[in-house]
C-alpha positions as CSV (number, residue, x, y, z in Angstrom):
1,X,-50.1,-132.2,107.4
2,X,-47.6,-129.5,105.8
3,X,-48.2,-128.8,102.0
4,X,-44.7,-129.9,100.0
5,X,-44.1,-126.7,97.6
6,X,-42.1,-127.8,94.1
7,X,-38.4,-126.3,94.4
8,X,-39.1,-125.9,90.7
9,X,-42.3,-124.0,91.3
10,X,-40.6,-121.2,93.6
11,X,-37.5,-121.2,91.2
12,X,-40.5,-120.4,88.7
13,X,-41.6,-117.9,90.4
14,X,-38.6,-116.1,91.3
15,X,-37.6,-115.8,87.5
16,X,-41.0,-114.3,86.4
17,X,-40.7,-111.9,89.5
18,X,-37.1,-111.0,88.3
19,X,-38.5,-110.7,84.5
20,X,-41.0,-108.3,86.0
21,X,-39.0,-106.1,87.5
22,X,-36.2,-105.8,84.6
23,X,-39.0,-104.6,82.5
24,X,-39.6,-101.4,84.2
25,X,-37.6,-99.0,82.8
26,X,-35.2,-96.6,85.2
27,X,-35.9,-93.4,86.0
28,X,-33.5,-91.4,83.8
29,X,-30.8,-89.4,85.6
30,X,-31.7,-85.9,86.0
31,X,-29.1,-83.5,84.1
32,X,-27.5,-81.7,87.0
33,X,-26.4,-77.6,86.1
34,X,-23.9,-76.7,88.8
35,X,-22.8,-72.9,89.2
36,X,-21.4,-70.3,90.8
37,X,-23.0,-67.0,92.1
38,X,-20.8,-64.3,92.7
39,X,-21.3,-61.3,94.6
40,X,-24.7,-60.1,93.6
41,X,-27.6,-57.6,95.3
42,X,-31.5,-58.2,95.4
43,X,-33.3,-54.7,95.6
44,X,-37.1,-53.9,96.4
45,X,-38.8,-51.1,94.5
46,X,-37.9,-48.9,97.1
47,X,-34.7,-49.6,97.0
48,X,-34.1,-50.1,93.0
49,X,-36.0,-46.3,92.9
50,X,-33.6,-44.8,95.4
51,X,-30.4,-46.1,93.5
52,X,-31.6,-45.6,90.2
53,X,-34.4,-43.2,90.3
54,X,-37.8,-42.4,90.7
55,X,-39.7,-45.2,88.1
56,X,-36.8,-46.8,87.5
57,X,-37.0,-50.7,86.0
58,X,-34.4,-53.6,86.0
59,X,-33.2,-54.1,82.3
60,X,-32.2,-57.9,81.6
61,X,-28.5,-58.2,80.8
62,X,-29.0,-62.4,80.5
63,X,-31.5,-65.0,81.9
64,X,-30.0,-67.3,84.0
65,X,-30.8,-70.6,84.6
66,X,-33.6,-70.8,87.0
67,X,-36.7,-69.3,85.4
68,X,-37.7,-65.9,85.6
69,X,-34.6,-65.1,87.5
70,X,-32.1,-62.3,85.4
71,X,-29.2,-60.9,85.8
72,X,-29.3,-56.9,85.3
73,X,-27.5,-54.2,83.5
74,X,-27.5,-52.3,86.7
75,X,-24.9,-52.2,89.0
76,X,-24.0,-50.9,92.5
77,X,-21.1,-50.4,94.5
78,X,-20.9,-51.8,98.3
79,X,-19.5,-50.0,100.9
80,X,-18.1,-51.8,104.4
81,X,-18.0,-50.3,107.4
82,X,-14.3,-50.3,107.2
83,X,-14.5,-47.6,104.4
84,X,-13.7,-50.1,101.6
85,X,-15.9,-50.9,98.5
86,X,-16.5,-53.0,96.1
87,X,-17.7,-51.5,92.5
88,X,-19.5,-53.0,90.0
89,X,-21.8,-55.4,92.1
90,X,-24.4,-57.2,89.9
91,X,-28.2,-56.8,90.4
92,X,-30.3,-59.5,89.7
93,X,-33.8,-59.6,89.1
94,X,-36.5,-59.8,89.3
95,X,-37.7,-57.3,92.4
96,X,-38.3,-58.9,95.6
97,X,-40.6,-57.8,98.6
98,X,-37.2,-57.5,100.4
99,X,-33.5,-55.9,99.5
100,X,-30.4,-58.5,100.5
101,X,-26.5,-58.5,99.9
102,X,-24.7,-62.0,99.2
103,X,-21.2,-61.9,99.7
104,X,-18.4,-64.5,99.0
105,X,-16.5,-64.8,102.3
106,X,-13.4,-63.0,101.1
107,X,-15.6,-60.5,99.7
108,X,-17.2,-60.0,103.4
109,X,-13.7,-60.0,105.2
110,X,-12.4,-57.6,102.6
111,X,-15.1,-55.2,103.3
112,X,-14.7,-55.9,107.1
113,X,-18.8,-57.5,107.4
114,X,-19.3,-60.5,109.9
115,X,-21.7,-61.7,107.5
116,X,-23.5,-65.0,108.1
117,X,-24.1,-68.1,106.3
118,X,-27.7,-67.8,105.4
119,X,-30.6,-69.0,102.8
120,X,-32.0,-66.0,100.7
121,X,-34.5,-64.2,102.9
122,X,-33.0,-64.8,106.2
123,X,-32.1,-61.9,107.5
124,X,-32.5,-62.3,111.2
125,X,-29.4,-60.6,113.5
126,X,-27.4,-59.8,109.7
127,X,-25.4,-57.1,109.8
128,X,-25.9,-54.5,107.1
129,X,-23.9,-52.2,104.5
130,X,-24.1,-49.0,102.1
131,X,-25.3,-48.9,98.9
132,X,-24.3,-46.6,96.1
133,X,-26.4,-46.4,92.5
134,X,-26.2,-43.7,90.1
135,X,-29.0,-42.1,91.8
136,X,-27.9,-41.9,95.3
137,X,-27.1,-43.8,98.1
138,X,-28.5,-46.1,101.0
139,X,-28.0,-47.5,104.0
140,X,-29.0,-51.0,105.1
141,X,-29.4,-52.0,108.6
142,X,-29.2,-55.6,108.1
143,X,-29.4,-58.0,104.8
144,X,-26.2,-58.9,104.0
145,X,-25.5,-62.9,104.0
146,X,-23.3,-65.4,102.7
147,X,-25.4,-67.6,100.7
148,X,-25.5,-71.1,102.0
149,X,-25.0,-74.0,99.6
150,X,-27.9,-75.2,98.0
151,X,-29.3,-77.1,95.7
152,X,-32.8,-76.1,93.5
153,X,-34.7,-79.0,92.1
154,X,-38.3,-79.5,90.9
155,X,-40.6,-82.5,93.0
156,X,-39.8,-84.9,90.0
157,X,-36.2,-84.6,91.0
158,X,-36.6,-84.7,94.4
159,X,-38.1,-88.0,93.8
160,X,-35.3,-88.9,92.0
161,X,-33.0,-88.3,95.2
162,X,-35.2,-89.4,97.9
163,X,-35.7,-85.9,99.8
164,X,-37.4,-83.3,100.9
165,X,-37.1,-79.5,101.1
166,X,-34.7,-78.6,103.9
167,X,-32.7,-82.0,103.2
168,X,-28.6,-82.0,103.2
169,X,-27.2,-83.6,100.4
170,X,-23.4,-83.5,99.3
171,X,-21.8,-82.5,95.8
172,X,-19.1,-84.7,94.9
173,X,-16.3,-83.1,92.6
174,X,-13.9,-84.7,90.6
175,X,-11.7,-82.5,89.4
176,X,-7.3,-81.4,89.7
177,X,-8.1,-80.0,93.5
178,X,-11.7,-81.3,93.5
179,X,-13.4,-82.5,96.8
180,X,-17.1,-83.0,98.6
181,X,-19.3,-80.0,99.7
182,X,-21.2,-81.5,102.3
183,X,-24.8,-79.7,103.6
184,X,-26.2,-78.7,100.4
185,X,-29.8,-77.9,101.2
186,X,-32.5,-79.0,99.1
187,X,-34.9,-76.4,98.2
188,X,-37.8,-77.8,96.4
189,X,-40.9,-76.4,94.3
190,X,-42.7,-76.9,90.5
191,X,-40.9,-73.6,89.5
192,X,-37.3,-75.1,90.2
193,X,-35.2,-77.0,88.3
194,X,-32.0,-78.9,89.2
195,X,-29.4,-76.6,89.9
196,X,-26.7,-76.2,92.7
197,X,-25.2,-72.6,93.8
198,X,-21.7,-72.4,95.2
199,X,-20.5,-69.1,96.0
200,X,-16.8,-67.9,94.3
201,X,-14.9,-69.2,97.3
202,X,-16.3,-72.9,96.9
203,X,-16.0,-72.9,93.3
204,X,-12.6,-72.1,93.5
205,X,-11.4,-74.8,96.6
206,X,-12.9,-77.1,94.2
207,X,-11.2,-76.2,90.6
208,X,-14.9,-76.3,89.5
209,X,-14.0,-74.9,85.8
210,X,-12.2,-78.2,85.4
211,X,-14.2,-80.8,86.9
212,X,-14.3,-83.5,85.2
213,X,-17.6,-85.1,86.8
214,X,-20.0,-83.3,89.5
215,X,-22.5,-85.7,91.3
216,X,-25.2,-85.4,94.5
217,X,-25.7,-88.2,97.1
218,X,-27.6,-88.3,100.2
């Protein structure tokens, strides 16, 4: 013999469960920092001494947004192997273990560099460049990338977005010319916080200085 359940009972039910689950507050929406990087250079010691000098130190010009990470008063020019340059090319900081060169597409065609779409530290099969500091010069047999699309974002934020490190997510840009950057990839640690980087090129397709709303999605 079947038990009879009270239509009243479940419709009980169903409103408690509903109560329930209006009480828990939302996650607030992280605030999303979208930027561009332009041309810049990451140098080793060996490197930052060669161009600069024997003991020579990175002096911060700004902080920028991700912690720890600088922009510097030094600068260098960049030489293609088409004998053109390009002067005045940022350093950031701090010194890393390894020295790399990210470019802006028309900043690699001007130059005449088949350079690849990479994330930082990539360097396998990159072509490389010359380097000229106040202190000298140097040539690099491979390091220089175009920076892929990315987004930074602490585990809390990923959370947020339901991914993981090495995810693709899309930015969404509303804006005169805007548009959607698809295969943003998620890089993910307790030292990050939620930031996108779009080279000059992208910034641009996308009238970025005038958008009127940025967004991610999945």
């Amino acid at each position: 013999m079947s038990a009879q359940v009270d239509p009243r009972q479940i419709e009980t039910l169903v409103r408690q469960a509903l109560a329930q689950l209006g009480s828990v507050p939302a996650a607030p929406v992280p605030r999303l920092v979208v930027n561009v990087s332009a041309r810049h250079v990451h140098l080793n010691q060996r490197a930052l001494e060669t161009l600069f000098g024997k003991g020579a130190q990175l002096k911060v010009l700004k902080p920028l947004y991700q912690e720890g990470a600088f922009a510097a008063e030094e600068t260098v020019t960049v030489f293609g192997p088409r004998q053109q340059m390009i002067a005045h090319v940022r350093v950031l900081g701090p010194l890393r273990e390894y020295s790399q060169v990210e470019l802006a597409f028309t900043d690699a065609r001007f130059l005449g560099i088949d350079a690849p779409v990479r994330l930082s530290g990539d360097h396998r099969d990159t072509p490389g460049c010359f380097l000229v500091g106040p202190a000298g010069g140097m040539e690099f047999r491979s390091g220089v990338i175009r920076a892929a699309r990315h987004v930074h974002m602490s585990p809390t934020e990923a959370q947020y977005y339901g991914v993981k490190a090495g995810d693709l997510m899309r930015l969404v840009v509303e804006s005169e010319q805007g548009g959607v950057l698809e295969g943003l990839i998620c890089r993910i640690s307790d030292k990050e916080k939620l930031e996108v980087h779009l080279d000059t090129d992208e910034g641009n397709a996308v009238d970025l200085v005038r958008a009127r709303k940025v967004y991610l999605e999945k």
